[in-house]
VMD Tcl script that draws the C-alpha trace (Angstrom):
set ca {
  {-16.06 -19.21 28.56}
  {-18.87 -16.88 28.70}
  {-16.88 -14.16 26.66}
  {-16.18 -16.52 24.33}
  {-19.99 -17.38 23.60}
  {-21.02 -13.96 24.34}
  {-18.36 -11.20 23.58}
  {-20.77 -8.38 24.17}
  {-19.81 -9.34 28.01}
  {-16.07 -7.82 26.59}
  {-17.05 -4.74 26.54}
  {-20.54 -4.46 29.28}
  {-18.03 -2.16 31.53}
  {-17.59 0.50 29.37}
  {-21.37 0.90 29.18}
  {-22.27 4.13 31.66}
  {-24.61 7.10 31.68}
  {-22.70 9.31 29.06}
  {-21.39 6.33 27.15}
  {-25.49 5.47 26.41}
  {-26.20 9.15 25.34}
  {-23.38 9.20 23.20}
  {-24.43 5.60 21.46}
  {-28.07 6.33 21.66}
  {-27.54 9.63 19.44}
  {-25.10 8.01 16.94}
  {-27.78 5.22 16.57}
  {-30.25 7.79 15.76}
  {-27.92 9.59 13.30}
  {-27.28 6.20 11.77}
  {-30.94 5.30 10.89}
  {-31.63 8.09 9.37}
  {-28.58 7.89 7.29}
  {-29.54 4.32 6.28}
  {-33.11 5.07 4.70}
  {-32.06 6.17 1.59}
  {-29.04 3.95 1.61}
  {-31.03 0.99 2.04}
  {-33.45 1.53 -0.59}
  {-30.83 2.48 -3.25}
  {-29.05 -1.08 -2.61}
  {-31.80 -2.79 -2.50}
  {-32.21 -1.69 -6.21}
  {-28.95 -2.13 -7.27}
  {-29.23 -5.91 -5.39}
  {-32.83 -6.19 -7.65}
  {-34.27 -7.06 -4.11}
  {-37.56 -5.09 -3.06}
  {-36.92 -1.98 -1.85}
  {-37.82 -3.37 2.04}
  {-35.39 -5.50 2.11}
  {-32.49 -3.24 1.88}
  {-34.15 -1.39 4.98}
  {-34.40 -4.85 6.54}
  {-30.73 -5.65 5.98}
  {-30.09 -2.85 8.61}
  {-32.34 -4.11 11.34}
  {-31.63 -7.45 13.10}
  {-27.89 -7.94 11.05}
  {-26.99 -4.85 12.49}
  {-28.29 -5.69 15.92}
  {-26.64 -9.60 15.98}
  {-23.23 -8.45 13.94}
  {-22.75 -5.33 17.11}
  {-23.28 -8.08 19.36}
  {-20.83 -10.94 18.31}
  {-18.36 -8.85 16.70}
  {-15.37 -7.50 17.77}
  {-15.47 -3.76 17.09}
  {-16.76 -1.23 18.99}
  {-17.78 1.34 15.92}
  {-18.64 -1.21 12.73}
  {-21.99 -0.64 11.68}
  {-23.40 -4.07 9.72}
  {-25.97 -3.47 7.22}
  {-26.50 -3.44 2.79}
  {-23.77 -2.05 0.89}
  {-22.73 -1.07 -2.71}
  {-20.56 -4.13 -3.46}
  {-22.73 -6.81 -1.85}
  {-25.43 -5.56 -3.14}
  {-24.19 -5.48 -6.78}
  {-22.75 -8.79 -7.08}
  {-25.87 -10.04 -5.61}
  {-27.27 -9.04 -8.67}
  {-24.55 -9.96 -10.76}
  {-25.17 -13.47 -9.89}
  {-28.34 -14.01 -9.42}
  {-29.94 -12.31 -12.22}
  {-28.81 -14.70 -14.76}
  {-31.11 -17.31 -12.51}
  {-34.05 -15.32 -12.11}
  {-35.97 -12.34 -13.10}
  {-35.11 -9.69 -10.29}
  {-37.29 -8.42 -7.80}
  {-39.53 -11.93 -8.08}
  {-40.28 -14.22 -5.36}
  {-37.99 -16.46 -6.67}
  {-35.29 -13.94 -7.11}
  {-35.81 -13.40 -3.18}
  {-35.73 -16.99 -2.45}
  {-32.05 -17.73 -4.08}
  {-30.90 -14.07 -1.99}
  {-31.69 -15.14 1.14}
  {-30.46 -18.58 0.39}
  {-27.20 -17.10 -1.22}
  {-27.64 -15.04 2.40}
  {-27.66 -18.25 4.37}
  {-24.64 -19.41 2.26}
  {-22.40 -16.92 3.58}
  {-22.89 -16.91 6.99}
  {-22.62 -20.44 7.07}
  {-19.21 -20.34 5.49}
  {-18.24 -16.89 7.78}
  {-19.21 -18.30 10.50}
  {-17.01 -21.51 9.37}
  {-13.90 -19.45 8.88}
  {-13.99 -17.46 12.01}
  {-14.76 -20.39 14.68}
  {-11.20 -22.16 12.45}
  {-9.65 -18.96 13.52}
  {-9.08 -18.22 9.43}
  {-9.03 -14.21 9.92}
  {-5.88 -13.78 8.37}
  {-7.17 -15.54 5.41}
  {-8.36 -11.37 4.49}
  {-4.90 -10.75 4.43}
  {-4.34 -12.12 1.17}
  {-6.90 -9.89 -0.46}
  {-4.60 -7.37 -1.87}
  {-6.03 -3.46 -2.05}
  {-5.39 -3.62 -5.76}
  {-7.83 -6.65 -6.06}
  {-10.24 -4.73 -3.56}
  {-9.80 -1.16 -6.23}
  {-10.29 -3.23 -9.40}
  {-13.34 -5.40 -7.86}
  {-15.11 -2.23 -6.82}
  {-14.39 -0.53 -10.07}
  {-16.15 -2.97 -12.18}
  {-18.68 -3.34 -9.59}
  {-19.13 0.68 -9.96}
  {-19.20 0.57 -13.51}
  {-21.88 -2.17 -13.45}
  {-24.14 -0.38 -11.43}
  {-24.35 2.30 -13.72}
  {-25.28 0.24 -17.11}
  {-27.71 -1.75 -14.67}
  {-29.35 1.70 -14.18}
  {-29.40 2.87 -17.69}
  {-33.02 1.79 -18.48}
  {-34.62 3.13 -15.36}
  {-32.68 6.37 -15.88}
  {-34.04 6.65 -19.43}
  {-37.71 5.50 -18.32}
  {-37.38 2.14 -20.42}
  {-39.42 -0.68 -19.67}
  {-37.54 -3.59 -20.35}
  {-35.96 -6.52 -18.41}
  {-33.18 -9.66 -18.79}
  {-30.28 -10.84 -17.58}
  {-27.54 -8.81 -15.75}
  {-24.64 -9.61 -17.98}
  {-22.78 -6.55 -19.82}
  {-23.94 -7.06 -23.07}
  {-27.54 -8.28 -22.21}
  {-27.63 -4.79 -20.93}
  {-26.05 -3.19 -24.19}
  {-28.04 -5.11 -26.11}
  {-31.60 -4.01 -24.34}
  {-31.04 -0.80 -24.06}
  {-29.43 0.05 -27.63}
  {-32.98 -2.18 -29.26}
  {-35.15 -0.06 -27.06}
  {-33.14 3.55 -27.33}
  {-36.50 5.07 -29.39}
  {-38.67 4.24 -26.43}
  {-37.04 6.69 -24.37}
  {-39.25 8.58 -21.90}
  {-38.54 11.99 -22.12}
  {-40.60 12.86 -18.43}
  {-38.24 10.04 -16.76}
  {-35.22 11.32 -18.47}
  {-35.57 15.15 -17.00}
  {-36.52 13.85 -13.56}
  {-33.64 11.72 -13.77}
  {-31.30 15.09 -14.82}
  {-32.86 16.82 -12.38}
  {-32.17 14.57 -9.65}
  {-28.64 13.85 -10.44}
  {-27.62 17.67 -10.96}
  {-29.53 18.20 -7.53}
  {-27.03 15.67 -6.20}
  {-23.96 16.70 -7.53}
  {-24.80 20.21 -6.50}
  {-24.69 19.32 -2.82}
  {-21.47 16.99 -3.34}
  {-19.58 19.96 -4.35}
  {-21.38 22.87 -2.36}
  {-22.77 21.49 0.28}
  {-21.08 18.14 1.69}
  {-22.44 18.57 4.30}
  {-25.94 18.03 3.53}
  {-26.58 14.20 2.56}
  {-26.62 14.32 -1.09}
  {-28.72 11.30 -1.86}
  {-31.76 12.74 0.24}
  {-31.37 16.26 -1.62}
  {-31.20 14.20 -5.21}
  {-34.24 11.98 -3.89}
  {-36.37 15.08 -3.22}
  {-35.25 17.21 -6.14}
  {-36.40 14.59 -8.53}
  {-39.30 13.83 -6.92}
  {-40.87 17.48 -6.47}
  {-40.29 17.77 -10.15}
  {-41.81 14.32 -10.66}
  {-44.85 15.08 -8.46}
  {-45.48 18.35 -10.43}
  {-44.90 17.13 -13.51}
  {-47.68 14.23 -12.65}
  {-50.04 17.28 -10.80}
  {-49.99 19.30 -14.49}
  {-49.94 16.33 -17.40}
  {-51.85 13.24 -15.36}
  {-49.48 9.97 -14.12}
  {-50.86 8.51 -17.56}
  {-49.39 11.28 -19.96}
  {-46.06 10.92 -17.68}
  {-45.76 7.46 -17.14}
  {-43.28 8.40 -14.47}
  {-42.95 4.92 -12.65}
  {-41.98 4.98 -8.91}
  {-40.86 2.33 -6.28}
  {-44.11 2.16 -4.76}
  {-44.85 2.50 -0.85}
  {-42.48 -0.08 1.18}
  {-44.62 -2.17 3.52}
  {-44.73 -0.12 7.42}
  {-43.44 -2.56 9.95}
  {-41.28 -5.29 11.51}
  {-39.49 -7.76 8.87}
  {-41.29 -10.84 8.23}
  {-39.40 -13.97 9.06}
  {-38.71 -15.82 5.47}
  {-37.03 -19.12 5.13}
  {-34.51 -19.88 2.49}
  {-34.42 -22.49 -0.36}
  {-32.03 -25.36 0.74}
  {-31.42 -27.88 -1.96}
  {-28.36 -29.57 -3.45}
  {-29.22 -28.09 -7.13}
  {-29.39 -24.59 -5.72}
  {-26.55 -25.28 -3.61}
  {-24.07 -26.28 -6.17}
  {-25.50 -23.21 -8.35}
  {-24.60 -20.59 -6.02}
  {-21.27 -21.96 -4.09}
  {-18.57 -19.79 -6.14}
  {-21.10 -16.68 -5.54}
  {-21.04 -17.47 -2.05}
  {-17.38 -18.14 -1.51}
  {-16.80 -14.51 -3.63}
  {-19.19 -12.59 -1.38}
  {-17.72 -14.36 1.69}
  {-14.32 -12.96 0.63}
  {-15.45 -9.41 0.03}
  {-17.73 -9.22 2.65}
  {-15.40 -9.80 5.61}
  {-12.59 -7.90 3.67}
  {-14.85 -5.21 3.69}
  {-15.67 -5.39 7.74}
  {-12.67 -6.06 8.62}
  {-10.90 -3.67 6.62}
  {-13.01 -0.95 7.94}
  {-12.88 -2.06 11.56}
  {-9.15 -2.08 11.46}
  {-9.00 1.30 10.35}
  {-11.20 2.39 13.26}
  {-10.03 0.22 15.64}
  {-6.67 2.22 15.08}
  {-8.35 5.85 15.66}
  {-9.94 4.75 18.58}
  {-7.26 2.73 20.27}
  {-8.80 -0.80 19.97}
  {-7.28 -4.14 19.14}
  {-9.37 -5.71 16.68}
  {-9.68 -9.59 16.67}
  {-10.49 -10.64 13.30}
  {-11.59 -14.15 13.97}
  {-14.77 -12.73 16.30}
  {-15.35 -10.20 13.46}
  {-16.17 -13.10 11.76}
  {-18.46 -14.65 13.90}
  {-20.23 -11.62 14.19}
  {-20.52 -11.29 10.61}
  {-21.45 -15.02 10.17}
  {-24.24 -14.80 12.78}
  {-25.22 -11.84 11.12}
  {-25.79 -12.86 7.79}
  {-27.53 -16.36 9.01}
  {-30.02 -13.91 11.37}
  {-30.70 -11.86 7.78}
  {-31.48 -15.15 5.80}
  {-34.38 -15.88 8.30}
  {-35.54 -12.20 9.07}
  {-36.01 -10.77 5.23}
  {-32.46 -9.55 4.71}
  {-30.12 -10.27 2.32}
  {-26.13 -10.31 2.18}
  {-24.61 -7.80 5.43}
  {-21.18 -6.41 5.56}
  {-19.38 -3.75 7.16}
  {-20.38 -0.30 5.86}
  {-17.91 2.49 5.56}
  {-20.19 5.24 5.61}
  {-22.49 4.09 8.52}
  {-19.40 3.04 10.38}
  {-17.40 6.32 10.09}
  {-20.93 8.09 10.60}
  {-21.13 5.92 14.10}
  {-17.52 6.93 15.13}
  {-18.08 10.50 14.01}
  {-21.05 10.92 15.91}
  {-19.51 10.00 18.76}
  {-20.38 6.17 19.74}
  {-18.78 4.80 22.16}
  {-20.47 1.35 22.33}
  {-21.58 -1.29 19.97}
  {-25.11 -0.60 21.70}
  {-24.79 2.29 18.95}
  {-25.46 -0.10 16.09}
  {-28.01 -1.91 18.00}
  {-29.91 1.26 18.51}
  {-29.52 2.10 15.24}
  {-31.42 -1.32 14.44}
  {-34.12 -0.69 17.04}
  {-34.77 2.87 15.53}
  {-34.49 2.39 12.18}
  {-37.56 -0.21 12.83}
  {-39.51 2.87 14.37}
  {-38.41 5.05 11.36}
  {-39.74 2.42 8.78}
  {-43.17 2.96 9.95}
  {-43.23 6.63 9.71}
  {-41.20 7.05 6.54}
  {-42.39 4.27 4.57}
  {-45.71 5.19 2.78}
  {-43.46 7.99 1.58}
  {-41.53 5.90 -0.94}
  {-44.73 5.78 -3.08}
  {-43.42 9.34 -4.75}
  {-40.03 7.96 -5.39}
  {-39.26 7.40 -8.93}
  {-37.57 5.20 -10.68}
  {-34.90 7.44 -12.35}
  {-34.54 9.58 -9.43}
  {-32.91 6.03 -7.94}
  {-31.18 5.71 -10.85}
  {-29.63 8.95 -10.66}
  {-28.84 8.17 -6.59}
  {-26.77 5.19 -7.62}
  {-25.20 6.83 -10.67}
  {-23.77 9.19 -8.16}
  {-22.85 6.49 -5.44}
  {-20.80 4.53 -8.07}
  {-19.05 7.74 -9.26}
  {-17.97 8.07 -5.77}
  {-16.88 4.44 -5.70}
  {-14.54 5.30 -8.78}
  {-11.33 6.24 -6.85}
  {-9.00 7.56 -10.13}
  {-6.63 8.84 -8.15}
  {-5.59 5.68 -6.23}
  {-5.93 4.06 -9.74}
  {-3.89 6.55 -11.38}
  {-1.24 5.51 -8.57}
  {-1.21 2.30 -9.09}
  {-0.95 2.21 -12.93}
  {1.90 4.62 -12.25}
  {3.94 2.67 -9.69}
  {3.39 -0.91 -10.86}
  {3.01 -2.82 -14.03}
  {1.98 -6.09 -12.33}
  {0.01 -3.99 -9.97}
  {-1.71 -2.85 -12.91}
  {-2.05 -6.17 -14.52}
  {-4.45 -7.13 -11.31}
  {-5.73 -4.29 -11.53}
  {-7.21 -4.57 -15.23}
  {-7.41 -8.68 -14.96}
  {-9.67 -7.59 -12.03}
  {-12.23 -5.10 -13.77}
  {-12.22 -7.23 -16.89}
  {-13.43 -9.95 -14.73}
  {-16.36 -8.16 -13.24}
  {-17.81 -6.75 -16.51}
  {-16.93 -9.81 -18.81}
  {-17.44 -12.79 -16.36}
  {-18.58 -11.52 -13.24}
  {-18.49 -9.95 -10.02}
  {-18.36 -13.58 -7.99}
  {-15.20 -14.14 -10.09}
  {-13.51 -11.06 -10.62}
  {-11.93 -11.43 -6.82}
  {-11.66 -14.81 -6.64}
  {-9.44 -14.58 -9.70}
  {-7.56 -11.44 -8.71}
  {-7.00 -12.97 -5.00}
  {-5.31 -15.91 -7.27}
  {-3.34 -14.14 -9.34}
  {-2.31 -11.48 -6.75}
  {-1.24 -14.62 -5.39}
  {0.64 -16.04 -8.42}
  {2.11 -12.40 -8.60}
  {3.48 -12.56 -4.71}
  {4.94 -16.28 -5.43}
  {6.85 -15.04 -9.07}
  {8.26 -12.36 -7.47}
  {9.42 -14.43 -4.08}
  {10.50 -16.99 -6.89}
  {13.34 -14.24 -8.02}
  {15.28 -13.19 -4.91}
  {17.24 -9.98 -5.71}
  {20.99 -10.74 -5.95}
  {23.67 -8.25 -5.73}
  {27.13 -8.48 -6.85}
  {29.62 -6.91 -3.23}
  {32.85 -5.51 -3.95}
  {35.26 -4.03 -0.94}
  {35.40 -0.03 -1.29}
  {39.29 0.61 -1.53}
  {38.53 4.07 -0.63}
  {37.13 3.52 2.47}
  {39.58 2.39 5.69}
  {37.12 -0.47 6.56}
  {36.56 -1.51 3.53}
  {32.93 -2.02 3.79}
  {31.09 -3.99 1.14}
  {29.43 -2.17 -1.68}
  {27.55 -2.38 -4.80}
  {29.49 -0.44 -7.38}
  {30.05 -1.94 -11.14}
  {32.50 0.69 -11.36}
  {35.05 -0.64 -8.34}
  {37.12 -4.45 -8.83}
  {36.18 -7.72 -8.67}
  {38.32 -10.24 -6.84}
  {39.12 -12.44 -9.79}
  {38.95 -15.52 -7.50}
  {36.85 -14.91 -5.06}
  {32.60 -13.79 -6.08}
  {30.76 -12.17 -3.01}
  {27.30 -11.61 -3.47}
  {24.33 -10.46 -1.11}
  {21.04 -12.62 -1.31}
  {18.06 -10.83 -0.84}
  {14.83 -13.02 -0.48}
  {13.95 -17.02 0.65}
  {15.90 -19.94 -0.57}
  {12.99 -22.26 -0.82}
  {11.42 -24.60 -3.62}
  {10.34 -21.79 -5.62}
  {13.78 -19.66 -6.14}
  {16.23 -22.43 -6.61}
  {16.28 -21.95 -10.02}
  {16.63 -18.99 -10.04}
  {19.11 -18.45 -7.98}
  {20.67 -21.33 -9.79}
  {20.68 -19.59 -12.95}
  {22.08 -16.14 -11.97}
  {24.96 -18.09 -10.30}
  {25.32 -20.20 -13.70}
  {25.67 -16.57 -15.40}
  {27.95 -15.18 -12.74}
  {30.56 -17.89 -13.23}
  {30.49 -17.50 -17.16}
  {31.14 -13.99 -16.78}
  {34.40 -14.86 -14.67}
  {35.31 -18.52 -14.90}
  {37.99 -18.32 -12.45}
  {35.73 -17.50 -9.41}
  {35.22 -20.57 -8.16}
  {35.18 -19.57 -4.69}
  {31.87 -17.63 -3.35}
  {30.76 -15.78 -0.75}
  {27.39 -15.59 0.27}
  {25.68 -12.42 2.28}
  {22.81 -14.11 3.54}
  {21.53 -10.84 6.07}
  {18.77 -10.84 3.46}
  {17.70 -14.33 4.03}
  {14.58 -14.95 6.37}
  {13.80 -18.46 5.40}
  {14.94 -21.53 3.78}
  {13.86 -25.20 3.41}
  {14.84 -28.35 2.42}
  {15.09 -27.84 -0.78}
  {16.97 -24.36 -0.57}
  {19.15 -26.33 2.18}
  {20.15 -29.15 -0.50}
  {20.41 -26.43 -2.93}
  {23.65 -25.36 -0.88}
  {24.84 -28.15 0.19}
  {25.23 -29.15 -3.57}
  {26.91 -26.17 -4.88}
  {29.09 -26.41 -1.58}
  {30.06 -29.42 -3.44}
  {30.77 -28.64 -7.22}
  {32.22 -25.80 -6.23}
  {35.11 -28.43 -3.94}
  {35.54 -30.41 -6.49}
  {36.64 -27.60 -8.68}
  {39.35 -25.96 -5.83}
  {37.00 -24.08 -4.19}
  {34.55 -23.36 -1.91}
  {31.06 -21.89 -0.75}
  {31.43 -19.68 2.30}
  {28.14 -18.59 4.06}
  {28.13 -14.82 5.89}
  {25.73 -13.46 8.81}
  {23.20 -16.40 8.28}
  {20.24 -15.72 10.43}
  {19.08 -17.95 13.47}
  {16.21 -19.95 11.45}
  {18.28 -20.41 8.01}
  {21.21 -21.57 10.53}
  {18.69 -23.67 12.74}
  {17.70 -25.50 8.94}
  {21.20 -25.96 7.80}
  {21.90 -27.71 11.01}
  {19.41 -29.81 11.87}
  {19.69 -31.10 8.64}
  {23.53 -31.97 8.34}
  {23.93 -29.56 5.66}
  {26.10 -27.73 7.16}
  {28.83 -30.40 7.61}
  {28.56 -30.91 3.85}
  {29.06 -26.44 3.53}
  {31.67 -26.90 5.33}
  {31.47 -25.98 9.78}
  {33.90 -23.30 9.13}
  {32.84 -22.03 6.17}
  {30.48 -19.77 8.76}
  {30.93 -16.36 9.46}
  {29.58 -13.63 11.46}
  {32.33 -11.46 11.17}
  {33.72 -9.84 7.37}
  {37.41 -9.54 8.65}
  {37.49 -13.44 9.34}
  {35.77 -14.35 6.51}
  {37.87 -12.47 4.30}
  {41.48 -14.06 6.33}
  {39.91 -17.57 6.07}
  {38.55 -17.95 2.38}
  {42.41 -15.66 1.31}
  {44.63 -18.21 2.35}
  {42.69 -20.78 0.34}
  {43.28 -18.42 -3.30}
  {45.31 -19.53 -6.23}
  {48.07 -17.44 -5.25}
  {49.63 -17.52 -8.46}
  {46.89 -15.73 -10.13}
  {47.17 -13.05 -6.79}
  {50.58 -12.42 -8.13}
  {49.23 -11.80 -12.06}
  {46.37 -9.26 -10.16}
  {46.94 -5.48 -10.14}
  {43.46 -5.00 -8.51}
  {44.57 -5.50 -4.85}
  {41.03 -5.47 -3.55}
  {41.75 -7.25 0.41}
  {43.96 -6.04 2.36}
  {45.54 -9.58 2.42}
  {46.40 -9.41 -1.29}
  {49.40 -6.97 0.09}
  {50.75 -10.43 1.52}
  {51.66 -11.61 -1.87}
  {54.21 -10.00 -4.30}
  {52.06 -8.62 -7.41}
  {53.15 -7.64 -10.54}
  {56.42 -5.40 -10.87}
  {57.01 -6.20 -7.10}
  {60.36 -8.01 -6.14}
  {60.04 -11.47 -4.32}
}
mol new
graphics top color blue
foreach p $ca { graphics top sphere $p radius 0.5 }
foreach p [lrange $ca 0 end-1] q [lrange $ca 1 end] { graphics top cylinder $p $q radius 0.2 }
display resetview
């Protein structure tokens, strides 16, 4: 019971003397990584620039604790941060107290309903989120981060909503105000950082963009005046703990923000537990996705009441953690500890940190959230892959980001159920050439004129009846005579009632007509159905096989022999039983 309540006890024995070297270093490595991180989504959430650093303090600490993995860092990230913005910047002006208010109540929102779905043991509800969904969401998430940036990059002072064309709009009324001193330390910075993506990826590229632009904006500002400039910076973030805040709870605000919340709870765990999966397999761990999200739950209610605002999984801190060698969760909670001791020796330094040098940072982190090639993949292997894909990012930019994967979870789901809805169906002849005979699909080889075999592929169920019902409708036009079928049902993994009745029906028409439906290699469940049901005895008990020889003597004998005797085709080695044409009786 203990474990249950307290899952860090899972894991208190693998805690020794190297283990907390190992996790005290990787925390160490982690909060330095997080500093610039933090402060570049806490712009793109419109949240003060503190709060991003206070994202990865106590949600980091509570989400190591209660989770499940051992390497999952908790903390701000790129997505969360931007629909964040997405919806609440409609609501109010960003960066205002009242802006703050509706994030850490949106905050509260989604731990509450986290924490909901992992104590219901709902963790396979992520399952459902398709990668194509999770592509096209961060796409238009990317592509919004840059047009939210476009006025800071270009030194404009302007403000409004956060919808695509409120930004178009602004920017294109205001392009003559550009400010030519924010618009080179912007350049400056983002050439800095593209330099050390692609010669020198090893070095952290937003800390070499973040001092490139500001040098140049500190000179510029030492030679012309801040006045002649009018370079505008973050300002120095506030040195010490995070201040305990309390959300906004009412029913109006509530109701406001519930698809936001239900969006962000969906990405946010897909996001941690995504990640943690893909570590837990490196490192030989089995991941239990309901804990995850408790951990993330807990996490996200501790950041509503400690200045943070909406905590996922992080790829880069995670992979960072693993990289660096943690062994522990104790590495994310010294990661929180320490980046609290950080904060008050780095913070007065944010005071030189302009504007458009941020900009220019999160230009460069949404070019890296761009992933063309897995894009260009998808596009190239799937057309209703591609429709999710472009329903998805048209969502984010037209609508918005709280919709664009609730909608593509739906219709990824309306995808899965059309195609489950059309079970592939293939037509089985017997290969003559071969001495067994073996079934085959081969337009080019006979067709019993009497007798249709085809293989089923897919579930019999509510959905694919009439489908099913249809292709079978076709089959017998083609060939009126085959009134007698065989189905391969090796291919079929589930059927219900209505599938069942389906069968039992065209068991049925097909009797009253002279012939028969003959069932072959039905698996244990469809078989378990089709019994339990009585449907069987209406098939027919011995219309069952297991075995393609004894099919094939049963359903022979049972032919309108006078047609065998018109047939040149000789497709069963039975048909040599009866005289065909130009043989004597």
């Amino acid at each position: 019971m203990l474990r249950i309540f307290f899952p860090f006890l899972r894991w208190r024995s693998r805690v020794n003397r190297e283990s907390f070297k190992h996790d005290l270093i990787a925390g160490f490595t982690g909060a330095i990584v997080v500093l610039p991180q933090g402060v570049a989504f806490a712009t793109i959430a419109g949240m003060p620039p503190e709060y991003g650093l206070y994202a990865g303090m106590v949600p980091a600490i509570v989400a190591a604790l209660f989770g499940s993995s051992w390497h999952l860092v908790s903390g701000p990230t790129t997505a969360a941060s931007v629909v964040l913005f997405s919806t609440l910047s409609p609501y109010a002006l960003p960066g205002s107290e009242e802006y703050v208010k509706l994030a850490l109540t949106l905050t509260l929102m989604v731990g509450i309903f986290q924490l909901a779905m992992g104590l219901l043991r709902l963790g396979a509800v992520v399952d459902f989120i398709s990668h194509t969904v999770v592509v096209g969401f961060i796409s238009g998430a990317a592509i919004l981060i840059i047009l939210s940036q476009i006025q800071n990059f270009l030194g404009l002072d302007i403000s409004g909503g956060g919808h695509v064309y409120q930004i178009l709009v602004r920017v294109s009324q205001n392009i003559g105000k550009i400010n030519p001193y924010d618009l080179a330390v912007g350049i400056t910075a983002l050439l800095a950082g593209i330099v050390s993506l692609r010669w020198f990826p090893r070095m952290p590229y937003m800390l070499v963009a973040m001092f490139a632009g500001s040098l140049l904006a500190f000179l510029l500002n030492l030679i012309v005046g801040q006045e002649g400039t009018g370079i505008a910076s973050i300002g120095a973030l506030p040195a010490g703990l995070p201040p305990l805040t309390s959300p906004v709870i009412s029913f109006e605000v509530i109701q406001k923000l519930a698809p936001a919340a239900a969006a962000i709870t969906l990405l946010a765990l897909t996001e941690a537990v995504t990640i943690g999966r893909s570590l837990a397999l490196r490192s030989g761990q089995n991941l239990d996705s309901d804990q995850e999200f408790v951990g993330q739950g807990l996490s996200n209610l501790a950041a509503s009441f400690s200045s943070g605002y909406v905590a996922t999984g992080s790829f880069n801190r995670s992979a960072i953690n693993y990289e660096a060698g943690a062994r522990t969760p104790l590495s994310a909670v010294f990661a929180g500890l320490l980046l609290m001791a950080v904060v008050v020796l780095v913070a007065p330094l944010t005071a030189y940190l302009p504007n458009s040098v941020m900009a220019s940072v999160l230009f460069l982190v949404a070019w890296k959230l761009i992933d063309v090639p897995r894009i260009a993949r998808i596009i190239r292997a799937s057309r209703m892959e591609s429709a999710v894909l472009v329903l998805t990012i048209g969502t984010a930019l037209l609508v918005g980001l709280e919709f664009a994967i609730l909608l593509g979870v739906v219709f990824g789901l309306l995808l899965y159920v059309m195609d489950t809805s059309r079970p592939r169906m293939f037509s089985r002849v017997p290969d003559t050439t071969q001495p067994e005979r073996d079934f085959v699909t081969d337009p080019s080889l006979d067709e019993c004129p009497q007798l249709k075999i085809l293989r089923v592929d897919g579930s019999l169920y509510f959905g694919s009846i009439h489908y099913v019902e249809k292709m079978l409708r076709i089959y017998r036009q083609r060939e009126s005579r085959q009134a007698h079928l065989l189905l391969i049902c090796s291919g079929v993994n589930e059927i219900d009632v209505s599938g069942a009745e389906f069968l039992a029906q065209e068991a049925q028409s097909r009797n009253s007509e002279g012939g028969g439906l003959y069932l072959y290699r039905l698996k244990p469940g469809v078989d378990a159905v089709l019994n339990r049901g009585g449907y069987m005895k209406d098939i027919g008990d011995d219309h069952q096989f297991t075995k393609k020889h004894h099919a094939i003597s049963t359903i022979f004998p049972k032919l309108n022999h006078s047609i065998c005797k018109t047939c040149e085709r000789r497709i069963f080695r039975e048909c040599a039983t009866v005289p065909g044409p130009g043989d004597s009786d």
